[in-house]
MARVEXDO-642828 format. One record per residue (C-alpha): residue number from 0; residue in one letter; x, y, z. Coordinates in nm, 3 decimals, m for minus. Layout:
[NUM, 'A', [X, Y, Z]]
...
***
This chain:
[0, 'X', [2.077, 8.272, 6.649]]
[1, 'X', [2.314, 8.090, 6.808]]
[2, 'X', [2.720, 8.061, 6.810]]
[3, 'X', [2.814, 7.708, 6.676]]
[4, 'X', [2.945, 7.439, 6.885]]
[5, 'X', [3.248, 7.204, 6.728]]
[6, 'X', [3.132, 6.872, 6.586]]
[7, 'X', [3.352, 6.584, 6.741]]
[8, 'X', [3.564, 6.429, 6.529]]
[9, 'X', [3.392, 6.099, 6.586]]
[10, 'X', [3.070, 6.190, 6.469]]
[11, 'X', [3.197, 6.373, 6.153]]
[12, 'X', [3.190, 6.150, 5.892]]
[13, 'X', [3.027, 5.839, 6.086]]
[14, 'X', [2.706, 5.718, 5.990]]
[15, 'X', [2.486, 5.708, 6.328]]
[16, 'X', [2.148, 5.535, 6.356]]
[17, 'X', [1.857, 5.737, 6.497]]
[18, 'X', [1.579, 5.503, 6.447]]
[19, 'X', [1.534, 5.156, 6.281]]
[20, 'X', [1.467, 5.351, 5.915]]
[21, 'X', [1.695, 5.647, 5.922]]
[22, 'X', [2.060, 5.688, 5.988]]
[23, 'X', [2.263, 6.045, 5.967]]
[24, 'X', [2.571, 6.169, 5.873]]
[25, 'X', [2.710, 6.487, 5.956]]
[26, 'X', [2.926, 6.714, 5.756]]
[27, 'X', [3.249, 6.874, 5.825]]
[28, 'X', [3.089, 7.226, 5.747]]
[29, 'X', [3.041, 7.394, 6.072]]
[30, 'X', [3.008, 7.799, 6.071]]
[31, 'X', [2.785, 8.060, 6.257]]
[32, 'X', [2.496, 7.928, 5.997]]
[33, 'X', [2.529, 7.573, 5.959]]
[34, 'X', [2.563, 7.482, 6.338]]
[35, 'X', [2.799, 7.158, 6.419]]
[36, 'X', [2.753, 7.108, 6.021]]
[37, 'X', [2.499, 6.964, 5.718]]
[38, 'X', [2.338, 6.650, 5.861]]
[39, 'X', [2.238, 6.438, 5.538]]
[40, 'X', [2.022, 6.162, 5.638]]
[41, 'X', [1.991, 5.784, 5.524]]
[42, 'X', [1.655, 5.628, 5.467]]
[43, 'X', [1.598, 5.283, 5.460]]
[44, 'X', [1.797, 4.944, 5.532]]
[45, 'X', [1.757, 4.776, 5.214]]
[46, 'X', [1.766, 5.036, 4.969]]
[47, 'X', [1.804, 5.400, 5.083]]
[48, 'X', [1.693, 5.740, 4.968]]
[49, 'X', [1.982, 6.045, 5.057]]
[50, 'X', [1.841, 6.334, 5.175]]
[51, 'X', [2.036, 6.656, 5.122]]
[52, 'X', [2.440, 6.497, 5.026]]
[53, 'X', [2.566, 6.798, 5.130]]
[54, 'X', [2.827, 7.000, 5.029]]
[55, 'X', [3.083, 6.952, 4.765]]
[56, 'X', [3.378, 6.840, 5.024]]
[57, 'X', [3.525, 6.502, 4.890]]
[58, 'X', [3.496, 6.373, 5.275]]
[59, 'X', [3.171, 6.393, 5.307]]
[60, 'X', [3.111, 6.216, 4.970]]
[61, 'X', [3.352, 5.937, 5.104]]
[62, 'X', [3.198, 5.924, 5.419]]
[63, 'X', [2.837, 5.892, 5.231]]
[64, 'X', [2.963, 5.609, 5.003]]
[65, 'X', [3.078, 5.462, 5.320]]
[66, 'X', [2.743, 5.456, 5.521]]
[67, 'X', [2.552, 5.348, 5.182]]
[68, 'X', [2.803, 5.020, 5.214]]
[69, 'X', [2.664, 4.893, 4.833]]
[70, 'X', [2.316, 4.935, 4.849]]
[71, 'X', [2.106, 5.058, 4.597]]
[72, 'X', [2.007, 5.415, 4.592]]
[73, 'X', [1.646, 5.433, 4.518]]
[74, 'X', [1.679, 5.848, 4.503]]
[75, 'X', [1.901, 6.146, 4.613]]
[76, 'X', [1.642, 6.410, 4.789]]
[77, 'X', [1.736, 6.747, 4.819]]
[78, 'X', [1.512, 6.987, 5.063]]
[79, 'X', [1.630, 7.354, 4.883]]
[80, 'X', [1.952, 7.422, 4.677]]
[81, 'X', [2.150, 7.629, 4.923]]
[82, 'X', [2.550, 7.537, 4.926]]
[83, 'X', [2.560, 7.328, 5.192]]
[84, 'X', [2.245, 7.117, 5.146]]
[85, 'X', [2.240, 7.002, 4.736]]
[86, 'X', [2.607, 7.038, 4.537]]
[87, 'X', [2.713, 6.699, 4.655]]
[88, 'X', [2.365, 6.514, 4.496]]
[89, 'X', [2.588, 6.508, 4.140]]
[90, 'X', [2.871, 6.372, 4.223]]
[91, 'X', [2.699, 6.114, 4.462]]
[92, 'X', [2.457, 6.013, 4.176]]
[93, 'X', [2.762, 5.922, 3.937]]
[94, 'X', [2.862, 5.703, 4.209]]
[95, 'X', [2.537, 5.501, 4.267]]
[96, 'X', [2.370, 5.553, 3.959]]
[97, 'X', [2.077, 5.731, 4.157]]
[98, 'X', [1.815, 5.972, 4.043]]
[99, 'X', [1.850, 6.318, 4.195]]
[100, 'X', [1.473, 6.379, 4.284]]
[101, 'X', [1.331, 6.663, 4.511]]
[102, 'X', [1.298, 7.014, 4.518]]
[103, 'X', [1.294, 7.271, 4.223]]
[104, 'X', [1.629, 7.427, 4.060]]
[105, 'X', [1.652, 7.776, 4.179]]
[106, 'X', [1.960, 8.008, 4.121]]
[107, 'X', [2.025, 8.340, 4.246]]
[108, 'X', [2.263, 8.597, 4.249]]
[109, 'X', [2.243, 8.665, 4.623]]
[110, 'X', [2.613, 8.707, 4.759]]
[111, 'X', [2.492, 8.915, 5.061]]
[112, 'X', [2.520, 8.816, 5.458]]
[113, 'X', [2.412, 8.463, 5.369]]
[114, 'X', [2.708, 8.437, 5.112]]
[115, 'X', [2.812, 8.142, 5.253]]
[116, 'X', [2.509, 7.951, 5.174]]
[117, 'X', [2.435, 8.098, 4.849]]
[118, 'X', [2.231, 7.922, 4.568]]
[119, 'X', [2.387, 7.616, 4.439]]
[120, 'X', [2.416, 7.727, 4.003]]
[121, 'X', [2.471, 7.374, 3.873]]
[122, 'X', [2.220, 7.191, 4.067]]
[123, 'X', [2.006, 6.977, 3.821]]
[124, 'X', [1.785, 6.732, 3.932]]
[125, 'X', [1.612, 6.446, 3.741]]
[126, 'X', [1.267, 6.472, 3.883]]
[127, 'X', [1.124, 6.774, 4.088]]
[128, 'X', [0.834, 6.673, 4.389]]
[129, 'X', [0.523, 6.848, 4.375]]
[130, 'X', [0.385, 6.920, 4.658]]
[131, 'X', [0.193, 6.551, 4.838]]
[132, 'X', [0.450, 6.335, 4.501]]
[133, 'X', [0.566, 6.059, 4.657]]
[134, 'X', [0.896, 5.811, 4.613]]
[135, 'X', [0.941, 5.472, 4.809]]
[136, 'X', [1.166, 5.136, 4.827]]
[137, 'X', [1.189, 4.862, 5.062]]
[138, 'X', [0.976, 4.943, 5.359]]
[139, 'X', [0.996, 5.316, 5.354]]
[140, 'X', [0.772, 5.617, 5.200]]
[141, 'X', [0.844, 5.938, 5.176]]
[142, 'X', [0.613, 6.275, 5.078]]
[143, 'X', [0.730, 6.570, 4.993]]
[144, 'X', [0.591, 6.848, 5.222]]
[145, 'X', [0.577, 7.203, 5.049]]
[146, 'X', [0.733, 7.443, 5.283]]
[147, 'X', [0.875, 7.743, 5.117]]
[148, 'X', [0.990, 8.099, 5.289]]
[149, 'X', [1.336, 7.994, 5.447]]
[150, 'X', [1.406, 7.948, 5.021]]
[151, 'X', [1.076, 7.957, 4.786]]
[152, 'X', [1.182, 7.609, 4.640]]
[153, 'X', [1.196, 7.415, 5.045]]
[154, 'X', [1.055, 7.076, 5.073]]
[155, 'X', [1.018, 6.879, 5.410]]
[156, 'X', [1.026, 6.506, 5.349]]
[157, 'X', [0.735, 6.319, 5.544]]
[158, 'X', [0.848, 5.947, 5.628]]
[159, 'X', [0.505, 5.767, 5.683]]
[160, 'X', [0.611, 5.464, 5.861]]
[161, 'X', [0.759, 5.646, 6.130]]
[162, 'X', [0.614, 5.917, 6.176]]
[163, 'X', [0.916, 6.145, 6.109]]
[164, 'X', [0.921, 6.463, 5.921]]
[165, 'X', [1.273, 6.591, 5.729]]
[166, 'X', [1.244, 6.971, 5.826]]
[167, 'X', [1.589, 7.097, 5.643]]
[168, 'X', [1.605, 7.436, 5.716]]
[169, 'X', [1.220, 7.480, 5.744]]
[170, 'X', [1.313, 7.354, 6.108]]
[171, 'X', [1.602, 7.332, 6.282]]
[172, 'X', [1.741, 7.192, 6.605]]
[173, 'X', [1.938, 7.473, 6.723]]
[174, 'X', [1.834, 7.813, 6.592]]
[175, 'X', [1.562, 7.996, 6.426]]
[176, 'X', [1.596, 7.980, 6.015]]
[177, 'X', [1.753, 8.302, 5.796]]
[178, 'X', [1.450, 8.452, 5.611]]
[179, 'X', [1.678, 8.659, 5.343]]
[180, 'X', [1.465, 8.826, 5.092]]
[181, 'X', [1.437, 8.829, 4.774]]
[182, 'X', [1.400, 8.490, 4.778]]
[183, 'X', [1.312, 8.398, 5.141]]
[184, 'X', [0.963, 8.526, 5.235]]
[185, 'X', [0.860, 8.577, 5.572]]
[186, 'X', [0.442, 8.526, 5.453]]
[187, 'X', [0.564, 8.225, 5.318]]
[188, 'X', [0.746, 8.099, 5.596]]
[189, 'X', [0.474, 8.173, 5.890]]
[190, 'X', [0.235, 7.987, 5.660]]
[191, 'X', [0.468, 7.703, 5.619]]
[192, 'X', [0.528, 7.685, 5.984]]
[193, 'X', [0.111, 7.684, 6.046]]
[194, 'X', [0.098, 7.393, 5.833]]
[195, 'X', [0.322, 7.179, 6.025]]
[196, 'X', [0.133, 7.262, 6.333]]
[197, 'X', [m0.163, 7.046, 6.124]]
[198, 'X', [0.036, 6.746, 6.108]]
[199, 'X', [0.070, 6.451, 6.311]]
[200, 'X', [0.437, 6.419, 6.271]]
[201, 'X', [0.613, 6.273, 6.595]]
[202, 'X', [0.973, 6.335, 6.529]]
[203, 'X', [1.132, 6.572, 6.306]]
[204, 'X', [1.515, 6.550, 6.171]]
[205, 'X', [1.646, 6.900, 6.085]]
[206, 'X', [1.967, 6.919, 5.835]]
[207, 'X', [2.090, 7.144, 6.162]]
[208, 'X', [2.093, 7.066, 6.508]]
[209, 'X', [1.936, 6.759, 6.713]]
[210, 'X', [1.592, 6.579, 6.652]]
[211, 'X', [1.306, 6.725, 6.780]]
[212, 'X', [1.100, 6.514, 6.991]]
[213, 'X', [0.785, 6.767, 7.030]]
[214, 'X', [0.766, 6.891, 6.699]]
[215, 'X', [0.425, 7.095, 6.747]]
[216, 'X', [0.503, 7.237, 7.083]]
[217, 'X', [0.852, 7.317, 6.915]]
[218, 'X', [0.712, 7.543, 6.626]]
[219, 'X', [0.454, 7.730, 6.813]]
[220, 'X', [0.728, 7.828, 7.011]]
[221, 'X', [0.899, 7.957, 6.678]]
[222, 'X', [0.594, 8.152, 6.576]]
[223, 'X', [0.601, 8.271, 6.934]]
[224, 'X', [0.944, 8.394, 6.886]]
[225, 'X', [0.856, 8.558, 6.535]]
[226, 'X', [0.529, 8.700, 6.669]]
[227, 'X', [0.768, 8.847, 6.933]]
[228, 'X', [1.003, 9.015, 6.633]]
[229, 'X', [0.729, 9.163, 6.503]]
[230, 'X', [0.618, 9.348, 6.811]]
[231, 'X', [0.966, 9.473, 6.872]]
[232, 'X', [0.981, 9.599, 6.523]]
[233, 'X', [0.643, 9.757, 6.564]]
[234, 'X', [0.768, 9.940, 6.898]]
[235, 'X', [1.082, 10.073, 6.783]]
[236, 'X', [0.892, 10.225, 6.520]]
[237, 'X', [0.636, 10.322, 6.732]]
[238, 'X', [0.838, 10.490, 7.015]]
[239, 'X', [1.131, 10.638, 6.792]]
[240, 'X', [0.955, 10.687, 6.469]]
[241, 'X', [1.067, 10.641, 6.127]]
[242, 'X', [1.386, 10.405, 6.155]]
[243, 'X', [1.658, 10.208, 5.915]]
[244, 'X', [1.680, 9.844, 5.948]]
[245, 'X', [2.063, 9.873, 6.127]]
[246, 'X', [1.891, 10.060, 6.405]]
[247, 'X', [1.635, 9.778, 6.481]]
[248, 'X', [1.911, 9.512, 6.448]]
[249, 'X', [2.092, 9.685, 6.760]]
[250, 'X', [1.813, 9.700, 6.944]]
[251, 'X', [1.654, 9.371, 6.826]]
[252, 'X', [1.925, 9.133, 6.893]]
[253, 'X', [2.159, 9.218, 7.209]]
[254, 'X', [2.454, 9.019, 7.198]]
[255, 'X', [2.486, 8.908, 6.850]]
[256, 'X', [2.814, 8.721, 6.722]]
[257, 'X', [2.896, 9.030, 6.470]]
[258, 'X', [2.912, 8.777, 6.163]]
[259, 'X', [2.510, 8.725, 6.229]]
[260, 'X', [2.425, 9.108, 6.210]]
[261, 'X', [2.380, 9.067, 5.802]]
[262, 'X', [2.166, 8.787, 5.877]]
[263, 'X', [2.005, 8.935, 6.110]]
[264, 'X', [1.906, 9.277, 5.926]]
[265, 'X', [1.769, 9.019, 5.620]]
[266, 'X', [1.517, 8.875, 5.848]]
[267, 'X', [1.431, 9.202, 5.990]]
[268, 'X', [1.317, 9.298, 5.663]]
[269, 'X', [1.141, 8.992, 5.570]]
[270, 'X', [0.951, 9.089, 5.882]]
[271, 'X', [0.895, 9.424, 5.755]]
[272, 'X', [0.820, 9.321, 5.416]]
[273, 'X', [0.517, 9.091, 5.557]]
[274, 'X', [0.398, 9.382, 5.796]]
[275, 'X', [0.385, 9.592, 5.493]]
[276, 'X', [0.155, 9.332, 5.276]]
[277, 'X', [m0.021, 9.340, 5.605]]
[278, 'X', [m0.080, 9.707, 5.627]]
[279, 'X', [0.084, 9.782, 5.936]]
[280, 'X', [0.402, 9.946, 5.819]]
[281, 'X', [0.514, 10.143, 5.505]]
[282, 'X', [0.860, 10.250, 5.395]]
[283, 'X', [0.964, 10.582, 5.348]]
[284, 'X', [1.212, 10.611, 5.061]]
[285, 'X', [1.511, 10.369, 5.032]]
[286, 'X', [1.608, 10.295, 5.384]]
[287, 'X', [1.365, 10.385, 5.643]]
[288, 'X', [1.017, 10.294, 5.774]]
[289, 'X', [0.713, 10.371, 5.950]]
[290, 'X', [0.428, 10.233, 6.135]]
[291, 'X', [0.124, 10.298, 6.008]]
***
């Protein structure tokens, strides 16, 4: 995890081409979890899809309308329903008279650590993606890519003619992704990430963070990393016996920004939730575990 760098006030707001199909535009929502801010991303040059509008700020809905100059909007695509990625689809879709199509609904009373990107409760979308569904206009394709365990409703959004893969928060360009049980499911997510490895994707565009230019070098290093969580877990355990999860988040993450440490101890027990399906750990009452 990483401590957010300012946006500049140039780029918030301003829609800035990244390849002859896609265009971005970036938020004005930065915070220790969403980076410089919510990149939603143009697709197309004729007619456009919108993936993830964002969140409900009325400048980034201005700034959309903006970028989207009149064309038609084939479809509003949202990757998962978290705050910051889906509440603007609405509002943009009574503005262009576009379909909200992507991921599932999914609603949650989770106001923990991740409060701040809690479940959007009024998203509604016209069509949901199945996993391979496809939508298209002028020149462009895109699949959705089923990639839940960051939420269990996550889509990636595969853009054939380039290429390029739409990671959301499956991916991102500056930090590993919160894996906050209930919902979020570390299984889930390292099987997600090992099916991305099987692709052939040359450039993915994360909703945080720059684009990634060696995608499949890029997420073996993120299993590497969680591989690495796991063995930590599995040695604090090991060497100090039974143990709560705020002990392993001291020793786990040295130097954390304080606001992260809620995070931090929800990933921690995603990990120790999938060690436990795995056999390798059990808990011992409400708070503390063991290895096995």
């Amino acid at each position: 995890m990483a401590t957010p760098a300012p946006p500049t006030s140039s780029e918030t707001g301003t829609a800035i081409g990244l390849s002859p199909l896609v265009a971005r535009v970036l938020a004005p929502n930065p915070s220790p979890f969403t980076y410089t801010g919510t990149q939603t991303y143009l697709v197309g040059t004729r007619d456009l899809a919108v993936i993830d509008p964002g969140p409900d700020d009325p400048r980034h809905l201005a700034a959309l309308i903006a970028a989207i100059d009149g064309r038609p909007v084939v479809a509003i695509a949202c990757t998962h329903t978290h705050r910051d990625h889906s509440p603007s689809a609405r509002p943009l879709a009574d503005l262009t008279g576009a379909p909200v199509i992507g991921c599932a609904p999914l609603t949650l009373d989770d106001e923990g650590p991740r409060a701040d990107a809690a479940f959007d409760p009024v998203y509604a979308p016209d069509r949901v993606l199945a996993d391979g569904e496809r939508l298209s206009g002028q020149g462009w394709t895109l699949e959705a890519i089923a990639t839940p365990g960051h939420t269990s409703n996550h889509l990636c959004f595969a853009l054939a003619q380039e290429q390029a893969l739409f990671t959301g928060d499956h991916v991102m360009g500056w930090s590993t992704s919160v894996v906050a049980p209930p919902d979020g499911d570390m299984t889930a997510y390292l099987a997600s990430l090992e099916r991305l490895i099987a692709r052939e994707d040359a450039i993915y565009y994360p909703a945080h963070g720059e684009p990634i230019e060696r995608p499949r070098r890029f997420v073996r290093g993120m299993l590497g990393h969680r591989k690495m969580r796991e063995g930590q877990i599995l040695r604090l355990l090991g060497r100090d016996g039974p143990g709560a999860i705020p002990h392993m988040v001291q020793h786990m993450y040295k130097g954390l920004d304080p606001r992260l440490t809620g995070a931090a101890g929800r990933s921690v027990l995603a990990h120790l939730l999938d060690l436990e399906r795995r056999g390798l750990v059990m808990r011992l009452g409400e708070s503390e575990w063991q290895a096995i």
